[in-house]
Every structure is written in C-alpha cells, then in structure tokens.
N, C-alpha and C positions, 0 to 999 in steps of 0.2 A: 772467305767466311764460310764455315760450315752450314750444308743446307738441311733446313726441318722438315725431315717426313715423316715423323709420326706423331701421332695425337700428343699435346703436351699439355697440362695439369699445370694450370698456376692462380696462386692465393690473389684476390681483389685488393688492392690497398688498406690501408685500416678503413679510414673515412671511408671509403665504398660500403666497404661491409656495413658500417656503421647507419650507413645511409639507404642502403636495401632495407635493411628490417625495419628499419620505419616507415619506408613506401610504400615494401609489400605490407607490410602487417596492417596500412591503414585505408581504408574503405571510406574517400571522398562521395557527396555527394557529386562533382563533378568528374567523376575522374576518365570521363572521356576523353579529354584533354591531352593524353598519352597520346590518342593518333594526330595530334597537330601539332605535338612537338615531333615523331617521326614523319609524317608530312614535310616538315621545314627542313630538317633534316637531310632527307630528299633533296628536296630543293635546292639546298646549299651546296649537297654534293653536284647536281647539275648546271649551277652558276659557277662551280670551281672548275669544271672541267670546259666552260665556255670559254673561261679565260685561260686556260693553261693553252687551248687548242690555238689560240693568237697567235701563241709564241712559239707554239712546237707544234710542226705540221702534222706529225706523226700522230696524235693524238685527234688529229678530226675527225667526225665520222659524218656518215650519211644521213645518219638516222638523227629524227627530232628528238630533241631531250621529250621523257613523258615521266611521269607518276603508275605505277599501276599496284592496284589494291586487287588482292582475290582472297575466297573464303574457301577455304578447304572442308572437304567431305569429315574433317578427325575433328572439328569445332578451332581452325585455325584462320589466322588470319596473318597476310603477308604482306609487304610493303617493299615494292621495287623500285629503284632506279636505276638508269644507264649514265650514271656522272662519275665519279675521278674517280670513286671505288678505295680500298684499302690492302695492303699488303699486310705481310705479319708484323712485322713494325708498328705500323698506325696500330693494329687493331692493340697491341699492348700499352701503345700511350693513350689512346681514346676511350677503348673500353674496358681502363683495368685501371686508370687511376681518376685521381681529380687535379689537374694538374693546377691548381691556383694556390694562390696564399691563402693566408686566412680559411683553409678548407677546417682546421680544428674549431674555431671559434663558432664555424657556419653551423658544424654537426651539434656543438653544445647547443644554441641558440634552436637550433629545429627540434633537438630532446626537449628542449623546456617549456618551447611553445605548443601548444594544443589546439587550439582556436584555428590558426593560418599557417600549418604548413605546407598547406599548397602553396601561399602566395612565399614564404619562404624558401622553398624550394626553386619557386620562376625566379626569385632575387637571384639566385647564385647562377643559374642555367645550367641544372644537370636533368637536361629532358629525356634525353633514350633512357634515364633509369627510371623514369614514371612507366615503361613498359610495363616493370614488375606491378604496377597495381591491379594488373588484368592480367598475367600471363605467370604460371609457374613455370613456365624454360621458355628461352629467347634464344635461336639462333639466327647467326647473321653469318649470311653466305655471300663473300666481297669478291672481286678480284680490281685489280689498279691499274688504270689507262696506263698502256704502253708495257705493261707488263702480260706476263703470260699463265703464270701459275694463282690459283684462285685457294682462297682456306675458308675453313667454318668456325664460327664463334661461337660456343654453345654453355648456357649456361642458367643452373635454375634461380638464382639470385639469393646466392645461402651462403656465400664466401670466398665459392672456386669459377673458373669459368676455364674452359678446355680451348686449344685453337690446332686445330688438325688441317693437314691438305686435302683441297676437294675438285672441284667440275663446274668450272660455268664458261657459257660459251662466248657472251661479252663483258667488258668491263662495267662494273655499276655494284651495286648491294641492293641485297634482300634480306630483312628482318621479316622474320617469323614467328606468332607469337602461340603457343599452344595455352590456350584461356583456360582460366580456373572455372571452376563447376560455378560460378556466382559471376560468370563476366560470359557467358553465353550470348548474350544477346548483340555482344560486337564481334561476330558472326552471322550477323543478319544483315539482308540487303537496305533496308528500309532506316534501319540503325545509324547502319555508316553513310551514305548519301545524307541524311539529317547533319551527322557530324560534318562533312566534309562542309555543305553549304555552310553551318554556321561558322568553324574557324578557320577554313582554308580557300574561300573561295577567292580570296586576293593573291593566292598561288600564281606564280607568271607560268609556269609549266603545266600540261595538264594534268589532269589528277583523273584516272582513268578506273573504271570498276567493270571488267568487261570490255565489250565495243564502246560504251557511256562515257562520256566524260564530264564529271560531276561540278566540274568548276568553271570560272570565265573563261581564268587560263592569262587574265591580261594584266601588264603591270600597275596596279592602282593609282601608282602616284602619277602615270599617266594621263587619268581619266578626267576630267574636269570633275572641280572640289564638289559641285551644287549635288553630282549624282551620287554621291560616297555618303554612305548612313553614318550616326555615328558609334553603330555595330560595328560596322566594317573596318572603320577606323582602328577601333579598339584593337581588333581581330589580330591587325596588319600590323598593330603597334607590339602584340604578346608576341608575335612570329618575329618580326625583327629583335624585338629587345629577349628574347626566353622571358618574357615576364607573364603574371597572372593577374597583374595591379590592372588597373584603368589608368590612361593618362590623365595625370594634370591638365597637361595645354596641347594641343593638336597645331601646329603651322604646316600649312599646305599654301604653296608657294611657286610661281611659273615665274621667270626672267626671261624677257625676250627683249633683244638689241643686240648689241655689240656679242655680249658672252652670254646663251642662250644655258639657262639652265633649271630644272624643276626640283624642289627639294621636299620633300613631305618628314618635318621632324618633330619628336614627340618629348614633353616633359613628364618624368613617370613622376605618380604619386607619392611613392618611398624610393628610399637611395637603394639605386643599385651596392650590389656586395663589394664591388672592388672601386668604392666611388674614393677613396682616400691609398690604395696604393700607392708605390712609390713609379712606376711606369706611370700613370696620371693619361691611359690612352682614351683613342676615341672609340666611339662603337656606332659609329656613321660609318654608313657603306658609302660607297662609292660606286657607280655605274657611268658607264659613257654609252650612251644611245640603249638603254636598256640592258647591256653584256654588263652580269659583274666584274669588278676589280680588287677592288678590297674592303674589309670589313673595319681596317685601323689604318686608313690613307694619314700620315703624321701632320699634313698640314690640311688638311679640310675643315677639321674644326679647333679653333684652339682651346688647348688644355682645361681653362678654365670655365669653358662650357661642355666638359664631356660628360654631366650627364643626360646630354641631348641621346636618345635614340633617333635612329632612322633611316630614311635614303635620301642621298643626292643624283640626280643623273643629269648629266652633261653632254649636251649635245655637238660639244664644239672640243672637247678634250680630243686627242688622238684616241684611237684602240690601238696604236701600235707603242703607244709608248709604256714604256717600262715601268713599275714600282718604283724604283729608284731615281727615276728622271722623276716621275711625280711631281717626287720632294721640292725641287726648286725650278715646279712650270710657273710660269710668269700668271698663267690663262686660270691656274689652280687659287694662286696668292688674291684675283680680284674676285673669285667664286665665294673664296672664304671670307672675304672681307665683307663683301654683299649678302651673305650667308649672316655673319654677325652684325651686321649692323640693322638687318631685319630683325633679329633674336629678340636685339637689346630693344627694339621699337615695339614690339610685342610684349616682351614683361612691361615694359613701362605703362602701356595699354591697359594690363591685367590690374599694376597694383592702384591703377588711379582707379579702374571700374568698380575693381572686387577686392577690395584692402584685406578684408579676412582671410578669402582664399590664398592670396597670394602673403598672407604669412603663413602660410603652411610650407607654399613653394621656398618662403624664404630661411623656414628653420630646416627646409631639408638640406636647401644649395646654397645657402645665403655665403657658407664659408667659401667655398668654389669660386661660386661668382666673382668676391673680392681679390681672388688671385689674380685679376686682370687689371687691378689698380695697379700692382705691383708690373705686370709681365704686358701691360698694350697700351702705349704712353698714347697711342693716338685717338684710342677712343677711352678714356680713361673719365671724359666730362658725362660720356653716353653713360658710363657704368654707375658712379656715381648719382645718378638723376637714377636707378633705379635698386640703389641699395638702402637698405631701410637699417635700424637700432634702436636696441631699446634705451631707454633715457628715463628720468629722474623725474620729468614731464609731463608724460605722456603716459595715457594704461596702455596702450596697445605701440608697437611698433612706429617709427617716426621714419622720414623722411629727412634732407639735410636740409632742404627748403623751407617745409614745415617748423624745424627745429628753429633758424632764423627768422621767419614771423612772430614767433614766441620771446625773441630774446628781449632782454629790458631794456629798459634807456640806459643809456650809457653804457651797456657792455657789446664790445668790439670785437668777443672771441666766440671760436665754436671751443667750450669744455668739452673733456672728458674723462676718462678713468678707463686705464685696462690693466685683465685681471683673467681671470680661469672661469670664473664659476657667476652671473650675472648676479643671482639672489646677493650673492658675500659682498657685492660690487654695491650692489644698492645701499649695505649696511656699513660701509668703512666709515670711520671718522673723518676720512677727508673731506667727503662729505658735507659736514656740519656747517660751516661756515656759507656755501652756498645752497644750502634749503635754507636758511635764514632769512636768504635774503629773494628767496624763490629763482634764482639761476639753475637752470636746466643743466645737465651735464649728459652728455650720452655715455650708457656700458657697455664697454668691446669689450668680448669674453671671447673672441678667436685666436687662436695665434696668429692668425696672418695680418690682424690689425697692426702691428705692430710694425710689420715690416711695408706697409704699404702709407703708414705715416711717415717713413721716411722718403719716400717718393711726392706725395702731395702734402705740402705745409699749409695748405688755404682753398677755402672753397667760396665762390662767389665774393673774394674781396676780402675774408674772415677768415682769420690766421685759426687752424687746431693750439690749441695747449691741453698738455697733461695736468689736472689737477695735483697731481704726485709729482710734480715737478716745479722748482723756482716758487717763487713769493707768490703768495693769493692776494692780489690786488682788487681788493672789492670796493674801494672805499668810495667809485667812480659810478658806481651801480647803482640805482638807485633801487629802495629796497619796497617791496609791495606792503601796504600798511599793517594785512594782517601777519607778517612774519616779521615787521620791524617792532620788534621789542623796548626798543631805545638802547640809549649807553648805559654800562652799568662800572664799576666802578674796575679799572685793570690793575692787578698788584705790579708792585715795582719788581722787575724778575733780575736789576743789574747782580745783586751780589749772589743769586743763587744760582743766576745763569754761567758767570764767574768760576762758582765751587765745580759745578759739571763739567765745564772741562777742564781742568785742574785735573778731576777726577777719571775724565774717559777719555782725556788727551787724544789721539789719532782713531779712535775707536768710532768720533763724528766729526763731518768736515766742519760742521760749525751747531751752535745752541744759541736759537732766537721766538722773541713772543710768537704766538701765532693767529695769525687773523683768520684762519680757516674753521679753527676748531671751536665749538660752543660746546660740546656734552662731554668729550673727553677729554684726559688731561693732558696727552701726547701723541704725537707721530712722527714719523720717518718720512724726508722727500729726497729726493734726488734733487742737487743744486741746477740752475740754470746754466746747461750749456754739457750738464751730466749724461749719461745714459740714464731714461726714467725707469724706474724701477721694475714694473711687469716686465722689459725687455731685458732687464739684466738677470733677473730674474728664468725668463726664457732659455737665454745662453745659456745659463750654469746648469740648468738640466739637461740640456743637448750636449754638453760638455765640448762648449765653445768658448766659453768664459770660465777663468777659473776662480777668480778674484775681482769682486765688485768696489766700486770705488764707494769709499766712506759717504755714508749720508748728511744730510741736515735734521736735525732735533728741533721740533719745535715744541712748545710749551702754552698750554692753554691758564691765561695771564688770568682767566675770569674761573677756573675748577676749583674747588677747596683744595684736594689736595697739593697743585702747586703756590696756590697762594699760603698754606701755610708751611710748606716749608721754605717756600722764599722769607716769611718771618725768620724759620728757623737760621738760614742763611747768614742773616742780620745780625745776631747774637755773637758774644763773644766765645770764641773758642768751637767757631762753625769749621774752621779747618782741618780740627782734630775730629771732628763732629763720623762717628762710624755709622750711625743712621742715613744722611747725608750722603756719603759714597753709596752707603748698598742702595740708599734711593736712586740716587742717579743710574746708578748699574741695572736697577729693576725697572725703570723708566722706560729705556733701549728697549729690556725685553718684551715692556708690555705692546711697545708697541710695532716690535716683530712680529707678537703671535696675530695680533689684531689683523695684521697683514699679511694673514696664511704661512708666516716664517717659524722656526725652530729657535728659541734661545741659543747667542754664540754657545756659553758652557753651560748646560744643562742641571750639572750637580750645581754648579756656585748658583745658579738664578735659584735654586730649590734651599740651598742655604740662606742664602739673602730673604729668599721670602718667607721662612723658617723665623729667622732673627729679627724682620719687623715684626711681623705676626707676634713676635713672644714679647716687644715692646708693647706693641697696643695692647695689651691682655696684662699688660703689668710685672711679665714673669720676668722682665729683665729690665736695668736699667741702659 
C-alpha cells in the first residue's frame, strides 16, 4: 500500500457539509455542550484502548488514562487524551463522513426544524461537529496505539478538511479549537471548570486543567443511587446516549448473589434516530469490573428493548474473554434475563403510577416493545401486562386487563381491528354493529400487531378475534339500553344476494346479510380460518404476497340502498337487470375504498358510477 506523506485535500461528505453550516451558522443558547461531547469522546477513546490492552500486550502502557484540557496564549483551547488514538484511515471514516443510514432524512428534518436543533442533533450523535459552533478551524493531532507514525486533521468547517503527517510523541488525540471572536470566553479558567462540573463530572477518567482535576473521576453507576442528583443522572444519561433530551425513566440498579452485577439504564424521552433500522442494535455498554468492553454486546439486552440507554457492569464476567465468546456466555444469557425482567417490572410500575406519562413512553416505544411478544415466548405474560391500545372504549390508552373489566355480559372475546392509520380504524363500518351494542374493540395500527397475533391467540382465558374477520356474532351480547335501539325490520336479501354472485362469481368467496353493519350498506371480511385482511394486506406491500384470497361481501339488510335493490332483485327480468350488475360491481368497490383499497378496474368503477349516476338523474333509462 502506498504510503501518505504529504498534506492531502479532501471534500466532507454531502451531509457533513450540509450539517456544518447549520451548526456553525447557529448560535445556541447552550452551546457549551461541544466540550462534553469532546470530553466523552476522550473518554471513549480511553475505555477503547483499556480493552484492546487485555488482549494485546503490546498496547499497555504505564501511564493512567487522563483527560487534559489547556488554554492557549492565541485564544485556543485543546482537548487531550492518551486512548487508542487514530490513524489515517479512522480519521477518513470518522471525521469525513456520517456513516449511518437515514443521514439524508436526518439533514432534511434538522433544515426544517428551528426550535430544537440541538436536541436534534444529540438524536443522531454527531458531537465533535458541535466543535464548529465555537471554533472556526479544528485540528486534531492523533496517532494509534501500536502504531508509529502520528497525522493532523485540520479543518475550518466549510466543506474540505486536510490530513497531513505530523509529531506526537504518545498514542492518544488532541483536538484543538481556535474560537471565534463571539466564543472567547471558553478560553477562560472559570468558564471551563463550570462546564466541566456541570456535564462531565461522572467522567471515570480524570478530566484535568493544569495540575487540577476538575472532576470525581469515578464511575457513577458505581456510587450508590441515594448520592447521584438528578442532574448528574441526566448528565451521564447525554454522555452515554450523544443525547440532549432528559430521560424518561432512570433505573439504577445493584444484583448481589449468585451473578453480581450493577446496571444504571435510561429511557430517553424521544426516539433515538436509528430506533427502527434494520440491524435493530443495542447501545448498552458493557463493562466487567469497570474496563469497557463493548458499546453493542448482541446479547445484553434484547432487541426489543433497545431503546434502553446505558451501562451494565459485571463483576463476575471474565475480562479475558473475548467479544465473540460473549455471545454465547451462559453468565451473560442470566445478566440479560435479570436485566429484562427488572425493565418490564419498572414500566409496569410507571404505567399503573403515571398512566399519562407513560403514554408518552408508550407512543414513542410502544411499537418496540411489542416485538417481544413475537421474539421472547417466555416472558411474553410480563410484556403483555405492560402494553397498553387504543380502543373504541376508552379516551385514553387501555390495558388488556382494563379492557376485560369493561367487556359485557355474555361476550367471551378480546375484539379488535388492525389497520395503518388509528383515526380511519375508529371510523370503519366494521365497526357499526358493535358500538351498537357498546362492545369495545381495540385499534392496532403497528405492523408488528399482526404478526404477534399469531403467536398469542388468548389472553387471560379470552380468545383475540379480528372483527375483519368470520361472522360477528353479537346476538349473545347483551346490549347496553342506550345503544339498544330495538329490532327494526331486515329486507329479505335471498334473491339479490343470488343476482351478486351470478354477477361477481369468483371475484367473492361468498355474499351474506350482515350483522355488523347498522350505517353502511357494505363490507369486505376475510372468511374464518382466511388470512384477515390488514395482514394480507401487509404482505402484498412488502411483496410477500402476491394474490389475496377472495373475500366475503356482506350486506346491510336494514340501508335503503340494499333493501331497495333487493326489491329491485325480486322483479321480473332482474337477470337481465344492467343496473343490478354495475350495482353489484360498485358495491365491492365501495367498500374497497372504505377500507384504504384502490378499486380492482379503475376506469370500469368510474363507468359504472357514471351509468348509475345518469339513472338517478333520469338521463338514461
């Protein structure tokens, strides 16, 4: 491989660039902030090279990991560490791209919002580029454990940044910030010690200004809980997660027995940026006796709780074993179980105390969460006793427990309806039949509902049913007085029911009365024992399914318009009857679209409803 020695000139990715000029250009009121995400920074390069040194001797050194901050005589300010350092490599992947998905969607969302791009910004975690909102040039002078040759990263934050060979005499970086005429004053002693107490003082390394060292220096989650503010909390919560938010929920947590271990983990307020990626990782660290290990250990926490921030440290792990052993330690698999089974005993905790708050938690993670109905059959009763849904019931948010205290005499089922969009879910005609009779029904508007009903058929004894699916048997239900209306009279639907499929032959599995519906005249269900329709639905747009199987038609025996064309039916010469077919044909569509669907043929539903339309008006016979 050819080697670089001279100074070389290269362009910031788009999204960088894009993302500099809106940092530098914008002037927070907080925006000291920059020296605690370089602080962390630090940090992290010092806990990488704690654990690289386990495994490679060559990389130990004598010297204590520290921090050290100095102010320069030019109005500058620098930022040392002696951790794993960077070569020219790193420094192209580190400080020349954004290496994430979703970086386009991040940059539009930061353009548009005004109000919080700070806390925007901490979503995504691009913190050494909050330098630029104090510094027009930032150089970082690296060199990398075990390596020998050291470069300079130099650049004013306008679209290029330079990386040349340079002189250092141990492994570690230094960031150097030459402050704009308007950021002077973080150049002062009094300045930075202020900053440093308020966000960095849960630093485990020290955080040095001179001989002084400005911080504890000790690991928090070691300290017992009673003495931790809930500043500090906060602080340790922005350093670990790159966030700006406040937590949600804070769990600080000590195991002593068998497998000794302390966990201090945090639920942030808004969803992390990468909370729906397809990797689905974690962003729990990992320590054993204090030494980092990893930042995405695969089995410490599972999936469906990653968006826990925080640390775990384990007293009883190896420090000799390897990432890859991790994976399948026995000692790890009971950390993590004990780890989740506290989680789920804490939201449980929250939504019985603070029901409001914790639907907040639950519109940010509520999708998440449910993925464990699907993916952890053995605590699957824990999860459920702490997912909540909206329902037909209730104004606020329900429980499944709640939901069954509610149910009426004589009904034996948990309803419900799933679908996309909650609002359209409220408003379907399937609907109709049970507000009639005041039957609750709950609205799953996640995808993942769908795939975790086939996992669990019954909760507490009480079978789920799709209301979109098989017969509505209501007639066992008794009905609350003000919503029992009484009987009123049902048209006879045999001979029109008859003409329809004659008419749309294979186009439905079958045409029958419907007891569901009171306000409209039609719907589409899927037969009992069918795929029900939101899941078929789902497939065909993931293009897993190509072809849905034919539905059931039902028909509301008590609307005018089927009662009078069930008349019409009756009459002689209803065979030949071209009203009749295009009814039936506009029937299906109406109540496709009712159900977020597209007419099969587009042009022919626009003819048919052309051709009735010019009957009712008289313009044609």
């Amino acid at each position: 491989m050819t080697e670089v020695l001279e100074k070389e000139t290269f362009s910031f990715q788009t999204e960088v660039g894009q993302l500099l000029e809106i940092v530098a250009g914008s002037l927070y009121s907080n925006r000291e902030v920059f020296l605690r995400e370089l602080v962390s920074n630090a940090s992290d390069a010092c806990d990488k090279l704690r654990y690289a040194a386990l495994t490679e001797a060559s990389l130990a050194s004598s010297e204590d990991f520290a921090i050290t901050l100095e102010l320069g005589k030019n109005k500058t300010l620098s930022i040392s560490d002696n951790g794993i350092g960077m070569n020219h490599a790193d420094l192209l992947e580190t400080l020349g791209t954004i290496a994430k998905s979703g970086t386009g969607a991040f940059i539009e969302a930061l353009k548009a919002e005004e109000k919080d791009k700070v806390g925007l910004i901490g979503q995504f975690g691009v913190g050494f580029y909050s330098a630029f909102m104090v510094a027009n040039q930032v150089d970082v002078l690296t060199r990398k454990a075990g390596e020998s040759k050291a470069w300079l990263w130099s650049s004013d934050g306008k679209g290029s940044f330079t990386i040349e060979p340079a002189e250092r005499d141990t492994n570690g970086t230094t960031v150097t910030l030459h402050l704009k005429k308007d950021a002077k004053e973080f150049a002062e002693e009094v300045r930075i010690r202020h900053i440093i107490k308020t966000y960095s003082e849960h630093i485990s390394f020290p955080v040095k200004l001179g001989d002084e060292t400005l911080n504890a220096a000790e690991a928090l989650w070691a300290r017992p809980a009673k003495e931790i503010t809930e500043e500090q909390y906060t602080e340790f919560y922005r350093h670990a997660a790159r966030a700006f938010d406040v937590p949600w929920h804070v769990m600080h947590n000590r195991v002593e027995g068998t497998l000794n271990h302390t966990s201090l983990l945090f639920v942030p307020s808004v969803q992390p940026f990468d909370l729906f990626e397809p990797e689905r990782k974690s962003h729990v660290k990992l320590y054993i006796n204090r030494v980092f290990i990893s930042e995405t250990t695969k089995d410490l926490i599972p999936a469906y709780l990653r968006f826990l921030r925080g640390v775990v440290d384990s007293q009883d792990l190896s420090l000799n074993v390897s990432r890859e052993m991790l994976q399948t330690d026995p000692q790890l698999v009971k950390i993590r179980t004990s780890i989740t089974k506290k989680v789920l005993s804490e939201l449980k905790k929250k939504a019985t105390r603070a029901p409001e708050q914790y639907a907040t938690f639950w519109g940010n993670f509520g999708a998440v969460l449910k993925e464990g109905l699907v993916e952890d059959a053995a605590l699957r009763d824990r999860i459920l006793e702490v997912c909540r849904f909206a329902s037909t019931g209730a104004e606020s948010l329900t429980s499944l427990t709640d939901y069954m205290a509610r149910m009426k005499e004589g009904q034996d089922t948990i309803f419900y309806i799933a679908g996309d969009d909650t609002a359209k879910l409220a408003q379907s005609p399937h609907l109709e039949g049970f507000k009639a009779k005041g039957v609750e029904v709950l609205l799953l508007s996640d995808h993942v509902d769908e795939f975790w009903l086939q996992h669990i058929t019954e909760y507490n004894g009480k079978p789920f049913k799709s209301i979109t699916r098989g017969a509505a048997d209501l007639d066992d239900i008794k009905a609350d007085k003000k919503n029992d209306k009484g009987k009123t009279d049902e048209a006879d639907l045999s001979e029109l029911i008859a003409a329809i499929k004659v008419e749309l032959g294979e186009t439905v599995k079958d045409v029958r009365p419907s007891k569901r519906l009171t306000d409209s005249p039609v719907c589409l269900i899927a037969d009992d024992g069918d795929m029900d329709v939101n899941l078929e639905r789902l497939l065909k747009r993931h293009g897993q399914l190509e072809r849905g199987v034919p539905r059931v038609l039902e028909l509301n025996p008590k609307h005018a318009i089927i009662t009078s064309l069930a008349e019409r039916a009756k009459s002689d010469g209803a065979s030949d009857d071209e009203l009749l077919k295009d009814a039936a044909h506009l029937l299906v569509d109406q109540a496709r679209i009712v159900d977020g669907e597209t007419p099969a043929d587009p042009s022919e539903f626009a003819r048919r409803l052309g051709s009735v339309m010019a009957r009712a008006f008289g313009a044609s016979k």
